[in-house]
TINU-889799 format. One record per residue (C-alpha): x, y, z. Coordinates in Angstrom, 1 decimal, always signed. Last residue first. Layout:
BEGIN
<rec><x>X</x><y>Y</y><z>Z</z></rec>
...
//
This chain:
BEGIN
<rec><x>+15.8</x><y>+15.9</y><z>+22.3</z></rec>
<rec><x>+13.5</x><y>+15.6</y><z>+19.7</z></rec>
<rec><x>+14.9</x><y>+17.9</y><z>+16.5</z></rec>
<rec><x>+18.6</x><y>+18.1</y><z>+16.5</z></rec>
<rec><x>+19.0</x><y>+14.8</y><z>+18.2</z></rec>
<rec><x>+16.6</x><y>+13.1</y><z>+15.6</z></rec>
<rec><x>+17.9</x><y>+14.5</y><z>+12.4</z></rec>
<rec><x>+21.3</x><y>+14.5</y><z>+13.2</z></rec>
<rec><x>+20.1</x><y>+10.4</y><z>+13.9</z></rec>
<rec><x>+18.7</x><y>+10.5</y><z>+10.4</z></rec>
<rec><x>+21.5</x><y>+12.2</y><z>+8.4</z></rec>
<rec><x>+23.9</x><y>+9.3</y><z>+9.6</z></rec>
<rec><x>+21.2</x><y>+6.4</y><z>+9.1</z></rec>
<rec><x>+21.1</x><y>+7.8</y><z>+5.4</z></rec>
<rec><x>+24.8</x><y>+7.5</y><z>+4.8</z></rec>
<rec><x>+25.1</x><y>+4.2</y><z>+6.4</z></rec>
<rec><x>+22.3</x><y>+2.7</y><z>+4.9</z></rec>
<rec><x>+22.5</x><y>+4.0</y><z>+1.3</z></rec>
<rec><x>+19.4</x><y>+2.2</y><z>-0.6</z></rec>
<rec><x>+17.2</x><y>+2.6</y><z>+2.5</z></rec>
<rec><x>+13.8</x><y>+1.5</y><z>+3.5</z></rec>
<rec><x>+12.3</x><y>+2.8</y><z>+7.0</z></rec>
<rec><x>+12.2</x><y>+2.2</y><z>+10.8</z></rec>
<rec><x>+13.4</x><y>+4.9</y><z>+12.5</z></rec>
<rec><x>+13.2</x><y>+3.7</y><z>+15.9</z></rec>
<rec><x>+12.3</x><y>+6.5</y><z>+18.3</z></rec>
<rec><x>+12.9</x><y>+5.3</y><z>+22.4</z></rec>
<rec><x>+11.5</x><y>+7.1</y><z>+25.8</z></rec>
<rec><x>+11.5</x><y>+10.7</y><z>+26.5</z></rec>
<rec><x>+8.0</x><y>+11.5</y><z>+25.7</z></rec>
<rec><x>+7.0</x><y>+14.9</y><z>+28.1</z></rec>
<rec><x>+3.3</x><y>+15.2</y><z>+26.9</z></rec>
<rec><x>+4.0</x><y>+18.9</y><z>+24.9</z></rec>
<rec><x>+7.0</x><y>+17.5</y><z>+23.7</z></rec>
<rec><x>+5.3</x><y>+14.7</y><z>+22.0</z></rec>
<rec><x>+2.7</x><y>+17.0</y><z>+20.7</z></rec>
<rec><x>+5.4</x><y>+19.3</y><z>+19.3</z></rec>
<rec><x>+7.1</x><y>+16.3</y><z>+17.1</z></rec>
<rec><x>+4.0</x><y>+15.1</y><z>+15.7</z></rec>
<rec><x>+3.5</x><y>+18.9</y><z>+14.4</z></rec>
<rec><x>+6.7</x><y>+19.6</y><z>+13.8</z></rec>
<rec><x>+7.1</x><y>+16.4</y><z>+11.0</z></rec>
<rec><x>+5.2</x><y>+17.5</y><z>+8.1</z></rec>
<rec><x>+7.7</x><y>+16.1</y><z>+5.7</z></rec>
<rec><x>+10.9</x><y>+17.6</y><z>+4.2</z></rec>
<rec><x>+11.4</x><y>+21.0</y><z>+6.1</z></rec>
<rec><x>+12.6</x><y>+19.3</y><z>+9.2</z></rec>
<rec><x>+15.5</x><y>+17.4</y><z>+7.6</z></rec>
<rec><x>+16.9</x><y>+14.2</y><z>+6.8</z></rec>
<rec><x>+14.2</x><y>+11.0</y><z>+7.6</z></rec>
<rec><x>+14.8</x><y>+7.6</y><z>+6.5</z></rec>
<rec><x>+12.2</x><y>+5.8</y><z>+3.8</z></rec>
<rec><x>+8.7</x><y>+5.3</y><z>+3.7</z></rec>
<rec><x>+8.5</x><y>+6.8</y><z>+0.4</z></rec>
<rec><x>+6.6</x><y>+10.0</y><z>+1.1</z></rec>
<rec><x>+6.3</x><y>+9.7</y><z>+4.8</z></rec>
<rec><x>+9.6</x><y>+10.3</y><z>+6.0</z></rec>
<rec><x>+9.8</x><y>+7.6</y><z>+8.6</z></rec>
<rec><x>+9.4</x><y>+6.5</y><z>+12.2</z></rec>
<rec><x>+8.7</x><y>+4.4</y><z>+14.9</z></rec>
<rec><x>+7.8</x><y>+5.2</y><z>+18.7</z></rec>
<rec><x>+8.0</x><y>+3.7</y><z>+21.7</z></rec>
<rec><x>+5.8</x><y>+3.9</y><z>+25.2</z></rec>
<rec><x>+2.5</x><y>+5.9</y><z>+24.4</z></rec>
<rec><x>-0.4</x><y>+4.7</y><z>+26.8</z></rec>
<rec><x>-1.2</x><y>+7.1</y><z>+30.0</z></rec>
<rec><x>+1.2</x><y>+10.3</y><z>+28.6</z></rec>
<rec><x>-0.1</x><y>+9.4</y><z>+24.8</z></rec>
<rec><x>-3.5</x><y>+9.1</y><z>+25.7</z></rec>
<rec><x>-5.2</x><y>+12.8</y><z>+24.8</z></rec>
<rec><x>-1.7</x><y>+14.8</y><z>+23.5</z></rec>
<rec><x>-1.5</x><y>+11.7</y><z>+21.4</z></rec>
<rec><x>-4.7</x><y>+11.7</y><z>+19.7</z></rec>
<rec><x>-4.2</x><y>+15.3</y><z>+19.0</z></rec>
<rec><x>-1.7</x><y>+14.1</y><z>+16.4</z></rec>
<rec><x>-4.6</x><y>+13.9</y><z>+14.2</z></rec>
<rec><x>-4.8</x><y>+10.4</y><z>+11.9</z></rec>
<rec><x>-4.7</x><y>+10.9</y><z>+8.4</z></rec>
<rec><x>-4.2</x><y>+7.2</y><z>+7.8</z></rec>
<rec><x>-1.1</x><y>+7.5</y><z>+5.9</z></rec>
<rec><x>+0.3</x><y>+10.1</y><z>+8.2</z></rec>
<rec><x>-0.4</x><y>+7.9</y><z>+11.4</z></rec>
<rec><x>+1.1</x><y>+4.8</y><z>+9.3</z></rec>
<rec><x>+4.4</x><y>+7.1</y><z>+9.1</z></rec>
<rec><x>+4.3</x><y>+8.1</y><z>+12.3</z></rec>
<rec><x>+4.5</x><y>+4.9</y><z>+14.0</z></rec>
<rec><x>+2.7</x><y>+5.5</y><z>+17.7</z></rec>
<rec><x>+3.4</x><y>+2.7</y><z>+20.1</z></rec>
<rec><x>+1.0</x><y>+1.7</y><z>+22.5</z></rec>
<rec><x>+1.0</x><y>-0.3</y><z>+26.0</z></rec>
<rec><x>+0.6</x><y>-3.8</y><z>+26.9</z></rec>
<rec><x>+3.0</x><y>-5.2</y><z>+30.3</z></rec>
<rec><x>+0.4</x><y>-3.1</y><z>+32.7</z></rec>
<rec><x>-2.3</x><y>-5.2</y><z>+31.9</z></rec>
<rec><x>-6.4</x><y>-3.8</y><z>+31.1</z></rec>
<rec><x>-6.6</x><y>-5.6</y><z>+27.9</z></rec>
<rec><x>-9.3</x><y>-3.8</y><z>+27.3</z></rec>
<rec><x>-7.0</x><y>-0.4</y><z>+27.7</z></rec>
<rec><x>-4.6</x><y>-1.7</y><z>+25.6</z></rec>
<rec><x>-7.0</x><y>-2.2</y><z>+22.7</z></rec>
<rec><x>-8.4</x><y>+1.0</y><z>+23.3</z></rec>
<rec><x>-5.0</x><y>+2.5</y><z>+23.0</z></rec>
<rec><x>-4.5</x><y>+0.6</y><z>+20.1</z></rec>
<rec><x>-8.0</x><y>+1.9</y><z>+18.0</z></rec>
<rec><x>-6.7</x><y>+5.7</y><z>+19.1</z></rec>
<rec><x>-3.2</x><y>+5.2</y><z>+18.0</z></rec>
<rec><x>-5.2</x><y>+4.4</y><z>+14.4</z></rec>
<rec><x>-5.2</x><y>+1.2</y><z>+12.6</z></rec>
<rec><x>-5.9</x><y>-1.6</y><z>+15.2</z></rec>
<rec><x>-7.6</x><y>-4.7</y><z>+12.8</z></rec>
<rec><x>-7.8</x><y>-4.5</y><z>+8.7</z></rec>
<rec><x>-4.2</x><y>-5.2</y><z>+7.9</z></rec>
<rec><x>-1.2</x><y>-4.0</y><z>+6.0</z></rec>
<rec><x>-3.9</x><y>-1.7</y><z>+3.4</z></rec>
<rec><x>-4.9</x><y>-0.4</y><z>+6.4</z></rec>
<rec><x>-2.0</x><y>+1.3</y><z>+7.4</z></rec>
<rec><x>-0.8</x><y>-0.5</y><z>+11.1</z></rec>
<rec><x>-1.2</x><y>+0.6</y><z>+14.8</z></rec>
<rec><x>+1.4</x><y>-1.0</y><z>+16.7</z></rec>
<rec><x>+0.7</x><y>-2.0</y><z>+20.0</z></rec>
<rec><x>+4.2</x><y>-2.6</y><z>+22.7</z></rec>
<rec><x>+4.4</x><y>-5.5</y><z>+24.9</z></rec>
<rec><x>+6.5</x><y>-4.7</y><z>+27.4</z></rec>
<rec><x>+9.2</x><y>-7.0</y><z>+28.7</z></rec>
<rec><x>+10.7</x><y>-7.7</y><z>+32.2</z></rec>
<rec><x>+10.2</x><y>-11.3</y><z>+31.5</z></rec>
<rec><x>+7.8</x><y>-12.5</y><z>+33.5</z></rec>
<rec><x>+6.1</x><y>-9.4</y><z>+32.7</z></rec>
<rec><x>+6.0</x><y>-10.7</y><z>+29.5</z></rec>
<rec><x>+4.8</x><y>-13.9</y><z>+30.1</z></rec>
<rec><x>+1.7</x><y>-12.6</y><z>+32.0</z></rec>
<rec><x>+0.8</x><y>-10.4</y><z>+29.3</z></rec>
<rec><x>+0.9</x><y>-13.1</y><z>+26.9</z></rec>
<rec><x>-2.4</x><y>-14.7</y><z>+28.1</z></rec>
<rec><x>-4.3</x><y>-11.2</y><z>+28.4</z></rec>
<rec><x>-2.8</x><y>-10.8</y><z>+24.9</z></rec>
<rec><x>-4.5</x><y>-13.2</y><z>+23.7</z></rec>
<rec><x>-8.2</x><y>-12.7</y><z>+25.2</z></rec>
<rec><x>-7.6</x><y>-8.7</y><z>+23.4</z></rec>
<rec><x>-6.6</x><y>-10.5</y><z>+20.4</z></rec>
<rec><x>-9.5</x><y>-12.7</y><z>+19.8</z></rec>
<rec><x>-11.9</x><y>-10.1</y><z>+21.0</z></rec>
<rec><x>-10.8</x><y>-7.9</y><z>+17.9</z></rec>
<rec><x>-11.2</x><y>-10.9</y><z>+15.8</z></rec>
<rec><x>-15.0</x><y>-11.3</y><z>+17.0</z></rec>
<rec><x>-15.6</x><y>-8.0</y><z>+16.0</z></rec>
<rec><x>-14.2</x><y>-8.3</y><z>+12.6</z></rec>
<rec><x>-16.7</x><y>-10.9</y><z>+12.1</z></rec>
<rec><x>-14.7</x><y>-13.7</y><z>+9.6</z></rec>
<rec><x>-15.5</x><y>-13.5</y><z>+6.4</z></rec>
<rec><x>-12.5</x><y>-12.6</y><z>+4.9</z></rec>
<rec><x>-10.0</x><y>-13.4</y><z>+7.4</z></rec>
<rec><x>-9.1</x><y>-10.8</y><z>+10.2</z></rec>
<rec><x>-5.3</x><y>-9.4</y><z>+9.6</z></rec>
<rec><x>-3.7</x><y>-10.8</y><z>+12.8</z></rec>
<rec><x>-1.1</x><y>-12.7</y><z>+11.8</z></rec>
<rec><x>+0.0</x><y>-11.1</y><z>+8.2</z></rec>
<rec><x>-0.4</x><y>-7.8</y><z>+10.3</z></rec>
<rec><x>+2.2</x><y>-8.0</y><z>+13.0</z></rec>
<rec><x>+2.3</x><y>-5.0</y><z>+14.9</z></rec>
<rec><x>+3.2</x><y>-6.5</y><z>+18.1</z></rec>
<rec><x>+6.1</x><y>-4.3</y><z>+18.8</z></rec>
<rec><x>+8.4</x><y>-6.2</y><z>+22.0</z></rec>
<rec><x>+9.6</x><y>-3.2</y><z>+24.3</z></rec>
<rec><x>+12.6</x><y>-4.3</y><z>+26.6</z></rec>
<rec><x>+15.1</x><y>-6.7</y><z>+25.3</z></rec>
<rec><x>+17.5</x><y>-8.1</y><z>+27.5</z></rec>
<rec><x>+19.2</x><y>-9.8</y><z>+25.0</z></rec>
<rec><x>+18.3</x><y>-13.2</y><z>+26.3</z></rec>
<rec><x>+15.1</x><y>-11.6</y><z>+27.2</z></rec>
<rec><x>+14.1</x><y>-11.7</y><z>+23.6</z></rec>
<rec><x>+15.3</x><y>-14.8</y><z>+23.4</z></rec>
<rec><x>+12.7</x><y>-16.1</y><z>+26.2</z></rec>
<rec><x>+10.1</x><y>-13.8</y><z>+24.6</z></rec>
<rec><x>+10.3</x><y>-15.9</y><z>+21.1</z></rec>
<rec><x>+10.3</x><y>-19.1</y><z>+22.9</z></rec>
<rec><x>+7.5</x><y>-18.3</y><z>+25.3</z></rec>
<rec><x>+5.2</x><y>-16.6</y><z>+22.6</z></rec>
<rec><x>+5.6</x><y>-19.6</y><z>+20.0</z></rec>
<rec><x>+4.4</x><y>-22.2</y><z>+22.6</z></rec>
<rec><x>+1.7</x><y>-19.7</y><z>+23.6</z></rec>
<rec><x>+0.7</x><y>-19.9</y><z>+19.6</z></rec>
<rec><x>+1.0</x><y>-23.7</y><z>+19.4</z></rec>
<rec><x>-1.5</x><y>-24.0</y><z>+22.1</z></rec>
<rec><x>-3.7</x><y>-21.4</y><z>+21.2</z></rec>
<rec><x>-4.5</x><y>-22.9</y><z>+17.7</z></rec>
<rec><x>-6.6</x><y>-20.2</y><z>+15.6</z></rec>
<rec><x>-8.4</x><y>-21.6</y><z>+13.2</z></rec>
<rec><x>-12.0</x><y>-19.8</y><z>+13.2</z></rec>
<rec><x>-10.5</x><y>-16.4</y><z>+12.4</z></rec>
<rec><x>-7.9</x><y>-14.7</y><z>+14.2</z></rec>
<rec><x>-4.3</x><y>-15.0</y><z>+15.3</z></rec>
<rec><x>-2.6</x><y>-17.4</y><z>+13.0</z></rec>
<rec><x>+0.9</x><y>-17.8</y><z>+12.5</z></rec>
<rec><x>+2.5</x><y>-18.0</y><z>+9.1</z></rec>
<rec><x>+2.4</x><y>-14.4</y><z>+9.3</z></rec>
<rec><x>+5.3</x><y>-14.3</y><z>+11.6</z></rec>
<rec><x>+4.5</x><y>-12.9</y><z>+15.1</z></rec>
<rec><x>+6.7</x><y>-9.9</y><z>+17.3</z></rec>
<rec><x>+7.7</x><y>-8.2</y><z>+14.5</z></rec>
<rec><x>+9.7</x><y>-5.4</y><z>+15.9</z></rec>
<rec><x>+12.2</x><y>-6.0</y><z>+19.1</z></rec>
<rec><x>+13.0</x><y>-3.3</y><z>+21.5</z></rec>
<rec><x>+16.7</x><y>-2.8</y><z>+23.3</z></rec>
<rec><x>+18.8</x><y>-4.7</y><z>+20.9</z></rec>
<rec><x>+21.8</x><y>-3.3</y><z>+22.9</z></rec>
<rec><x>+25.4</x><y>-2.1</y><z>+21.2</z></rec>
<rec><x>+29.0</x><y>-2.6</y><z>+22.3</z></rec>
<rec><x>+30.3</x><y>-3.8</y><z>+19.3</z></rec>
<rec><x>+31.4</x><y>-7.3</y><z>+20.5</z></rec>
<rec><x>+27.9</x><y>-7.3</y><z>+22.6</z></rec>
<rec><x>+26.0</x><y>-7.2</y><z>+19.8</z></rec>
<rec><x>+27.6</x><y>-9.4</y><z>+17.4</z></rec>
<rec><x>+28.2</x><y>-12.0</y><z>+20.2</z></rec>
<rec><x>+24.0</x><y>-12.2</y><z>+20.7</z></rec>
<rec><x>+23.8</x><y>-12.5</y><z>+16.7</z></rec>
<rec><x>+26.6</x><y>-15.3</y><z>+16.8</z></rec>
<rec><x>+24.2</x><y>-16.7</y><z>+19.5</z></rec>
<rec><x>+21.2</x><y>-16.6</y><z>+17.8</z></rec>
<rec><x>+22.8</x><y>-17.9</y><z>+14.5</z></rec>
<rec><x>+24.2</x><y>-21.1</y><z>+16.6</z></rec>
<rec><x>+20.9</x><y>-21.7</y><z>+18.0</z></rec>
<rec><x>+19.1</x><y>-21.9</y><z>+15.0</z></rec>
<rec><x>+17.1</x><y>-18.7</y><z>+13.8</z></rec>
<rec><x>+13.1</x><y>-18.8</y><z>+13.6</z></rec>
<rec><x>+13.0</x><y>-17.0</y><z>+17.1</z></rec>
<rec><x>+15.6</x><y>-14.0</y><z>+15.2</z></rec>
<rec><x>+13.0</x><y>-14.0</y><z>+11.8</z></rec>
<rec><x>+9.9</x><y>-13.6</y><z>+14.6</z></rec>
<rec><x>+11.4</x><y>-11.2</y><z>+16.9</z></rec>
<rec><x>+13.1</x><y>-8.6</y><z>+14.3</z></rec>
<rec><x>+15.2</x><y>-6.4</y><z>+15.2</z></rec>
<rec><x>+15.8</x><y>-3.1</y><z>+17.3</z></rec>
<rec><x>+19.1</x><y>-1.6</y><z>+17.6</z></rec>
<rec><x>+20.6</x><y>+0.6</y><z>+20.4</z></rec>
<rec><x>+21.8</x><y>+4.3</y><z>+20.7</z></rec>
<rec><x>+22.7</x><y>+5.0</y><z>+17.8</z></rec>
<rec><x>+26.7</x><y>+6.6</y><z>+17.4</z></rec>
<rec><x>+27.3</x><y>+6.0</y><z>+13.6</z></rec>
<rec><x>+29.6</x><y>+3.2</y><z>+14.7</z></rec>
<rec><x>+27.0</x><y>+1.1</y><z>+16.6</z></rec>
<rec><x>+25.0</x><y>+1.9</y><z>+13.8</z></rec>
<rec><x>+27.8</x><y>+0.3</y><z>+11.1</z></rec>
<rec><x>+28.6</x><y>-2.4</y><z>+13.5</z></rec>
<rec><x>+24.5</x><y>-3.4</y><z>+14.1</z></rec>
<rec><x>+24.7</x><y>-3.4</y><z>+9.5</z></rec>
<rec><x>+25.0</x><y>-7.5</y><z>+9.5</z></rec>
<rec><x>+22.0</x><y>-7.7</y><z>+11.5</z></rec>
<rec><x>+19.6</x><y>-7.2</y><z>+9.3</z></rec>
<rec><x>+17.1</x><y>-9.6</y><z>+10.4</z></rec>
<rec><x>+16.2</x><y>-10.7</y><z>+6.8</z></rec>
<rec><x>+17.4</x><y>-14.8</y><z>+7.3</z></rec>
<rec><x>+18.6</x><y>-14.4</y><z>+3.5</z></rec>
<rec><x>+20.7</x><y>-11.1</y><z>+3.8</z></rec>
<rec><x>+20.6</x><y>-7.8</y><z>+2.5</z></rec>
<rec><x>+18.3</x><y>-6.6</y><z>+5.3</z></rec>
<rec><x>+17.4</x><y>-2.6</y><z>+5.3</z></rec>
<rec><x>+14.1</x><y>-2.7</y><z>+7.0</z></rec>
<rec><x>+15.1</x><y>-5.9</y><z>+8.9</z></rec>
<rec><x>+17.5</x><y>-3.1</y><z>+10.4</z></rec>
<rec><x>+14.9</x><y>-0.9</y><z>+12.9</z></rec>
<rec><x>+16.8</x><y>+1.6</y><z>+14.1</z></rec>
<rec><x>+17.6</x><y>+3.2</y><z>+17.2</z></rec>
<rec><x>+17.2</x><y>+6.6</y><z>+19.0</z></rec>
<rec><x>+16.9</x><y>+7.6</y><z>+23.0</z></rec>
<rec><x>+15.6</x><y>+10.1</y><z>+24.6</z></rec>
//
């Protein structure tokens, strides 16, 4: 197992990718980092690169990347330009492999919230026909495209673990799995048996966060947590866990949070 964090959650500066704390987690002991795709593509080439030295000067990976699309990009709904969007996918996953990233979260509700209007059906069909196209970029790129399930009230397409497994399965590619966020499974009431049925077949990174508050997790008795934990013991998951939550104390937080993680997944 292996445990990050995602730091656009905790950004304090104006580009909001967070990466002024990777010394701090590299410090703490994390494994690796995970940042955001969309704020890091929108970066000059002189950013991306003092971000690339950051990483390697402290001796840490950005192994997974969240945020795959900004929401100034379009997904659904009756203007969607394909071009411009495949343009997007091979400069955003061509930095991502600069850093040798390996799970890329499309979660990404501002881009592919369904407009008002707008058949949800014929959104859903959207996606699936684009991530056939990115698919093949990805794997290009020895990169997984990762499904996040998102809260309704963040957007009205792929809200369960269930609803992104189906996704993944009409996609039918073996670059698109699932990730499970257990904070937006909480929200949405979702059972955990979900996972025990399609997690061994779909499951391939995880996010998390105490539920009440979205914010990092401390100890066992604070949340509902066994339960989610149990099942992913029960299916063998021994891939990544972001903890991707709000903090007002960083560096004392992401210290309770990874005792929290090694005492209780691995």
């Amino acid at each position: 197992m292996r445990f990050g964090c995602c730091l656009n959650m905790v950004s304090t500066k104006p580009d909001g990718t967070g990466f002024e704390f990777i010394k701090s987690l590299a410090e703490i002991g994390f494994d690796y980092v995970e940042l955001p795709l969309a704020e890091m593509t929108a970066m000059t080439e002189e950013d991306f690169d003092f971000v690339k030295t950051t990483l390697k000067e402290n001796n840490i990976r950005c192994e997974c990347c969240n945020n795959f699309f900004p929401k100034t990009v379009r997904l659904t709904g009756p203007e969607i330009d394909m071009e411009a969007i495949l343009l997007y996918v091979e400069k955003s996953l061509g930095r991502a492999s600069e850093l040798n990233v390996k799970n890329v979260v499309f979660g990404s509700g501002g881009a592919k919230n369904v407009p008002q209007g707008f058949p949800l059906e014929d959104g859903y069909w959207q996606i699936v026909s684009l991530l056939k196209r990115i698919a093949p970029i990805a794997f290009r790129h020895n990169i997984s495209i990762v499904i996040e399930p998102l809260r309704k009230v963040e957007c009205n397409l792929i809200n369960t673990f269930k609803e992104g497994c189906q996704l993944a399965r009409d996609v039918n590619d073996p670059s698109v799995k699932v990730l499970v966020d257990y904070y937006h499974m909480r929200v949405e009431d979702e059972p955990v048996q979900h996972i025990a049925e399609l997690g061994k077949e779909y499951l391939r990174h995880i996010h998390f966060a105490q539920t009440n508050g979205r914010i990092y997790p401390a100890s066992i008795q604070e949340d509902n947590y066994l339960p989610f934990i149990n099942v992913l013991k029960e299916i063998g998951y021994n891939e990544r866990i972001s903890c991707e939550a709000y903090s007002t104390n960083f560096i004392k937080d992401a210290e309770r949070t990874l005792k929290f993680f090694r005492e209780n997944f691995e």
